[in-house]
C-alpha positions in Angstrom: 0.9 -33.3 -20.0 -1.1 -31.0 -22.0 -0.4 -28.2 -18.9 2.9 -28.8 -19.1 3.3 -28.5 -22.8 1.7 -25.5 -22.7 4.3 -23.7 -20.3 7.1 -25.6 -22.0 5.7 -23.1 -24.8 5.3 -20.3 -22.8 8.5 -20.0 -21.6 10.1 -20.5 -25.0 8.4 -17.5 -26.7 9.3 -15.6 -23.4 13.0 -16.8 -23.9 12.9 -15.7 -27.7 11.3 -12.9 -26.9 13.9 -11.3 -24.7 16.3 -12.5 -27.2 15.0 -10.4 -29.7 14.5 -7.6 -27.7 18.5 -8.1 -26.4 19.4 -8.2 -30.2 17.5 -5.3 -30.8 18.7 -3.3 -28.0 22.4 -4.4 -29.4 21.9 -3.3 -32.8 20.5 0.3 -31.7 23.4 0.7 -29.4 25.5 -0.2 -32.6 24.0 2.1 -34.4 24.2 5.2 -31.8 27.6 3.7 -31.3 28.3 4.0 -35.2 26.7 7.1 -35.3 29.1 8.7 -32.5 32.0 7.4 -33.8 31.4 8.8 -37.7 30.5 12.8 -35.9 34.0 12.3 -33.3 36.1 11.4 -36.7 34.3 14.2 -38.5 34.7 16.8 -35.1 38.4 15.6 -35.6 39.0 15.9 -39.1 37.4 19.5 -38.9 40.0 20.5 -35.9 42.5 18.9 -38.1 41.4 21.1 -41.3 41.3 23.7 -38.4 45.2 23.3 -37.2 46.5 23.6 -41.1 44.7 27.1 -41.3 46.2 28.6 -38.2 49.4 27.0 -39.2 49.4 28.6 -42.9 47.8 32.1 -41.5 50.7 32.2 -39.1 53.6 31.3 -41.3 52.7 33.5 -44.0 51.8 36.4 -41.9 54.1 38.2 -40.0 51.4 40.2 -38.5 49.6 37.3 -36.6 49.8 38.9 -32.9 47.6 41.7 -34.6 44.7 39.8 -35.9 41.8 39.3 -33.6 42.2 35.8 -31.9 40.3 33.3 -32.4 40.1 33.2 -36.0 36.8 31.1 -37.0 37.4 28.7 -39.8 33.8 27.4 -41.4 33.8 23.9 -42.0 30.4 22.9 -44.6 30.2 18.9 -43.0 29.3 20.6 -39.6 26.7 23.3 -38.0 29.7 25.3 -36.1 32.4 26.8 -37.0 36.0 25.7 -35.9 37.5 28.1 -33.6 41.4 28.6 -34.0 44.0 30.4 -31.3 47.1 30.5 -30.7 49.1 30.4 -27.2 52.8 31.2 -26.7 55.2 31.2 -23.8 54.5 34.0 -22.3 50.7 33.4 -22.3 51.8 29.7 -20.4 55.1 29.6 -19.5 55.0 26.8 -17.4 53.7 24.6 -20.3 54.8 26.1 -23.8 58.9 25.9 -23.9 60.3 28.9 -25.0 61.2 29.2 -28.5 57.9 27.2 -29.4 54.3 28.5 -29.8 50.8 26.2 -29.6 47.9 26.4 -32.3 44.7 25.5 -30.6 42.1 24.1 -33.1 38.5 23.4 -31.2 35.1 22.7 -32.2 31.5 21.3 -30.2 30.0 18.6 -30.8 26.5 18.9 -28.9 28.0 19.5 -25.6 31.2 18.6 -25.9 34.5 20.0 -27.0 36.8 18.7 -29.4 40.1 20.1 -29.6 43.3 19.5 -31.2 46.8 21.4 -31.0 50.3 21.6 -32.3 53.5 22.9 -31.2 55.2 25.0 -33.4 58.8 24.8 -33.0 60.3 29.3 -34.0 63.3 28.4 -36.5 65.8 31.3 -36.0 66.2 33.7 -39.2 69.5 33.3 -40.6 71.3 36.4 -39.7 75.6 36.8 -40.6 77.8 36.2 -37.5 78.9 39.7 -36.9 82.8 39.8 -37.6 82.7 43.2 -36.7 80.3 46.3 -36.1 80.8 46.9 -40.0 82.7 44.3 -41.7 83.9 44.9 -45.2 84.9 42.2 -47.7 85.1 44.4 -50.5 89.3 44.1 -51.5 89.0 47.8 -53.0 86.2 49.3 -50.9 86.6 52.6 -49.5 85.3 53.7 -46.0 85.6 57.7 -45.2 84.7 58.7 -41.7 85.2 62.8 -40.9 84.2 65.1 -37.8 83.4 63.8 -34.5 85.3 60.7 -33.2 83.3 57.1 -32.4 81.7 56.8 -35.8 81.2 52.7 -35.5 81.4 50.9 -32.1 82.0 47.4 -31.7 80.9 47.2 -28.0 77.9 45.1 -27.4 75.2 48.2 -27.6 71.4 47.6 -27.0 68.8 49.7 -28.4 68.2 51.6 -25.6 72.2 52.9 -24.9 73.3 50.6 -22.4 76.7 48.5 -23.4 76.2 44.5 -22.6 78.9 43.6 -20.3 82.2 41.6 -21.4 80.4 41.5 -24.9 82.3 43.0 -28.1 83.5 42.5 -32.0 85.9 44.5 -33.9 85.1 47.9 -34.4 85.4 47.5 -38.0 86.7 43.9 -39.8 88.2 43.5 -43.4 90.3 41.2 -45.3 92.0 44.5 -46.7 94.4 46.6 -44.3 93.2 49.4 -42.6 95.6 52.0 -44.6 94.1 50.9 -48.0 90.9 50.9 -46.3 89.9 53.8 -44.0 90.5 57.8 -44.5 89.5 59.0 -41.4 89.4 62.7 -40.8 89.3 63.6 -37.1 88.9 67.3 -35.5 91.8 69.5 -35.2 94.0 68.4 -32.3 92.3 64.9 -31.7 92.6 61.3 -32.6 91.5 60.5 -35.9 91.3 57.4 -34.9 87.0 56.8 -34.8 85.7 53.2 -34.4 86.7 51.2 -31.5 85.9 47.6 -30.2 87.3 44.2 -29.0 89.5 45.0 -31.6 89.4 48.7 -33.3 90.6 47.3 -36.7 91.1 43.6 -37.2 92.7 42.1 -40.4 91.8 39.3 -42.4 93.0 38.2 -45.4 91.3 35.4 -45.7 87.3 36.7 -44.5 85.4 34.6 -46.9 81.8 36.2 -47.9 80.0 33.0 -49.3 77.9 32.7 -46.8 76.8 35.8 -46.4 76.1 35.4 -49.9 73.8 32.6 -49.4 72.3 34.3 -47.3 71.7 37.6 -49.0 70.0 35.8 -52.2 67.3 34.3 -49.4 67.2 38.4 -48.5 66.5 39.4 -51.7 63.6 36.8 -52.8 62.1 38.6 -49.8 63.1 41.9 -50.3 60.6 44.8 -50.8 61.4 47.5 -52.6 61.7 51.0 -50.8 59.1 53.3 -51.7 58.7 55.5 -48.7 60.0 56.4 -44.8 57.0 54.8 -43.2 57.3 51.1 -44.6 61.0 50.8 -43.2 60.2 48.7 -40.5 59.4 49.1 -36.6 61.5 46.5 -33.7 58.4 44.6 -33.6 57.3 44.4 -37.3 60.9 44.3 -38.8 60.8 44.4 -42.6 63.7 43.5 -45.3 64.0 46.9 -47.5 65.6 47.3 -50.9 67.0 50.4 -52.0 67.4 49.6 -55.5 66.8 53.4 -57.2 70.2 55.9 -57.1 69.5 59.3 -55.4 67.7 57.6 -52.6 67.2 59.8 -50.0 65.7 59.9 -46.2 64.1 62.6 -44.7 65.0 63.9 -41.2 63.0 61.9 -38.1 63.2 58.5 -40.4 62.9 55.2 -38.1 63.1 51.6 -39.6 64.2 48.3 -38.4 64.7 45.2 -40.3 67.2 44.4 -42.9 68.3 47.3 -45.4 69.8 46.4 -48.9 71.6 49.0 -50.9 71.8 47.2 -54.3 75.2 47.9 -56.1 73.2 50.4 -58.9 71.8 52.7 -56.0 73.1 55.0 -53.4 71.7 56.6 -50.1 71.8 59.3 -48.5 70.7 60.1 -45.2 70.4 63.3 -43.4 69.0 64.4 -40.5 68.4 62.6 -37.5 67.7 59.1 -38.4 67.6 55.8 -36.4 67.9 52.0 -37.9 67.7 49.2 -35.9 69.0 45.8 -38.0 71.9 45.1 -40.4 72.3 47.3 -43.2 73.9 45.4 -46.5 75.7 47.9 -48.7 76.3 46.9 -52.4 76.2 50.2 -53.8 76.9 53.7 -52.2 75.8 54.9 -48.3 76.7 58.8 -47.1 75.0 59.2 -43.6 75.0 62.8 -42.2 74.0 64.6 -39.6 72.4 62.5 -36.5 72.0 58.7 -37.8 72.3 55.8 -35.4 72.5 52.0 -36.5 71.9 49.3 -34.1 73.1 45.5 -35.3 75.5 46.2 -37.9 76.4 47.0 -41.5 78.2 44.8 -44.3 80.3 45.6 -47.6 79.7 43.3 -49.7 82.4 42.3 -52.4 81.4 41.8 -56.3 77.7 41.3 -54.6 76.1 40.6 -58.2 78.0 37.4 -58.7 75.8 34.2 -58.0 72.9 36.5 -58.3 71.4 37.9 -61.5 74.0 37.4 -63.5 77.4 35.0 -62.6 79.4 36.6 -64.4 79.3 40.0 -63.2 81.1 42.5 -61.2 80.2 45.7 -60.0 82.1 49.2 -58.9 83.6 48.4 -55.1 81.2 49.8 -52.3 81.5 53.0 -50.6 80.5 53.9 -47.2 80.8 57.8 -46.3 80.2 59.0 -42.4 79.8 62.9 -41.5 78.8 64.9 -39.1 77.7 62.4 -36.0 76.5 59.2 -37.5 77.4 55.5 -35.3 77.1 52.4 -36.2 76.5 50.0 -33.1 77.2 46.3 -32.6 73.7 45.2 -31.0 73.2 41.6 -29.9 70.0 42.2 -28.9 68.7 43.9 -32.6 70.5 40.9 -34.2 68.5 38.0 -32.3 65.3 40.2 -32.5 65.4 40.0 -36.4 66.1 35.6 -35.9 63.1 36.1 -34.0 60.7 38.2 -35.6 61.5 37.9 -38.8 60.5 34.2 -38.6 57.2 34.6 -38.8 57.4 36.2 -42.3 58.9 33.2 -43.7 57.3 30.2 -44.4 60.7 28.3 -43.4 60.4 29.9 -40.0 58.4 27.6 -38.2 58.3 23.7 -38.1 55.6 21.3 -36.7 57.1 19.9 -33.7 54.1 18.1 -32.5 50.3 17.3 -32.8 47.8 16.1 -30.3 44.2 15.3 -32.0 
């Protein structure tokens, strides 16, 4: 009995014993358990606090493609920084969809990588329909073209010369009628007429400028004012310019490319060989001589200070003067390279489209 007792008692402090040790074993792998858990989160959130920087640096930096990739974003919680890239179609085009670009955001924890992304979805910069290669709303505007014939083309011209097939717009389009309009000057014996398209002239009394209106008051809160040749612009760094000082003048061998404002109290001049590619907004007074090409478009605006700085206001009707061998091309192609590239210098030119933590 006694024997038997004492194995009885045995085996219960065996029994309890591996309990304890069971419970003990438990609670550390709680605790290691706990203890992974809190450093994933805090991995996370640090990816997370990653994806917001690369987001903001892109948005707000038109020059993103330049900077060094990957950016390294120091987060105090952790040892490491976060690294933060960015992928686009062309770098995957079999899993980024055109028009969207991905921000990587990645940091180690021990031996392990934890990454998040987001799709960026590229919202097009606004740009005006084109109504014509230039496309005048001012009702009392004056256009003077003299010397060599094809001063503004309304054939679908790219960059490089070549005309896009079965593509066009009006050579030139107003709402007032080409005789109170144009004074075109040709060379002795030839046809005056100089500016050809779909349409060379099209009429249309009832053009209505309001949106691009809207659209120029977005132009100007981004606007930066023109202080020399080599801050117009380049096809892959396009830049909004404002001419905003009369007696403005460009020097022969200028390039720019972008969107140009001529603000109704300043005038331009441009001699010289000279070469824009984007849409050029005339308020005030533009006299091209000599060699000047313009790929995209121009505008006339029409009492352009109303809605702006003052509501009240009007100004002296826009002038546009062509000599010597200056064109103004209809370009498709410059026109979606400014919704494209100009999008990345506006912070409304990218949305979130998704995010994968």
């Amino acid at each position: 009995m006694g024997r038997a007792l004492l194995i009885i008692t045995l085996g219960s402090f065996i029994i309890l014993g591996i309990i304890q040790q069971a419970v003990n074993n438990r609670q550390i792998t709680m605790t290691e358990g706990n203890i992974e858990t809190f450093m994933v989160n805090h991995a996370r959130n640090a990816t997370g606090s990653g994806l917001e920087y690369g987001i903001n640096r892109i948005v707000t930096d038109s020059d993103w493609e330049t900077i060094p990739q990957p950016w390294l974003f120091p987060v105090d919680e952790l040892d490491d920084d976060v690294e933060v890239w960015v992928d686009t179609h062309d770098d995957f085009p079999t899993e980024i969809d055109l028009g969207f670009l991905r921000v990587n955001s990645q940091i180690q924890l021990g031996n392990r990588p934890v990454q998040s992304f987001a799709f960026l979805r590229i919202v097009p910069f606004e740009i005006p329909d084109a109504e014509g290669a230039l496309t005048v709303y001012g009702e009392n505007s004056s256009v003077d073209i003299r010397g060599n014939p094809l001063k503004v083309v309304g054939y679908d011209t790219n960059p490089d010369g070549t005309r896009v097939p079965d593509s066009a717009v009006p050579g030139i389009a107003s709402r007032t009628p080409e005789e109170e309009l144009v004074s075109a000057t040709g060379p002795a014996g030839e046809d005056p007429v100089q500016y050809e398209g779909e349409d060379d002239f099209y009429y249309n009394p009832d053009m209505d400028d309001a949106e691009v209106m809207r659209m120029l008051e977005m132009y100007m809160d981004m606007a930066t004012p023109y202080e020399s040749d080599d801050l117009l612009g380049t096809p892959e760094n396009p830049r909004i310019t404002l001419i905003d000082q009369p007696g403005t003048r460009f020097a022969g061998g200028t390039t720019g490319a972008g969107i140009m404002i001529i603000s109704p109290d300043a005038d331009l001049f441009v001699g010289g060989d000279f070469r824009f590619e984007g849409l050029i907004i005339i308020q005030g007074d533009f006299l091209a001589v000599g060699t000047v090409d313009i790929f995209g478009g121009a505008i006339m605006t029409d009492n352009a200070a109303v809605g702006l700085d003052d509501p009240d206001a009007t100004i002296d009707d826009p002038d546009i003067s062509m000599r010597g061998t200056p064109t103004i091309y209809y370009s498709s192609q410059v026109l979606e390279n400014l919704r494209n590239r100009l999008s990345s210098g506006n912070s409304g030119g990218y949305s979130v489209s998704r995010i994968f933590y």
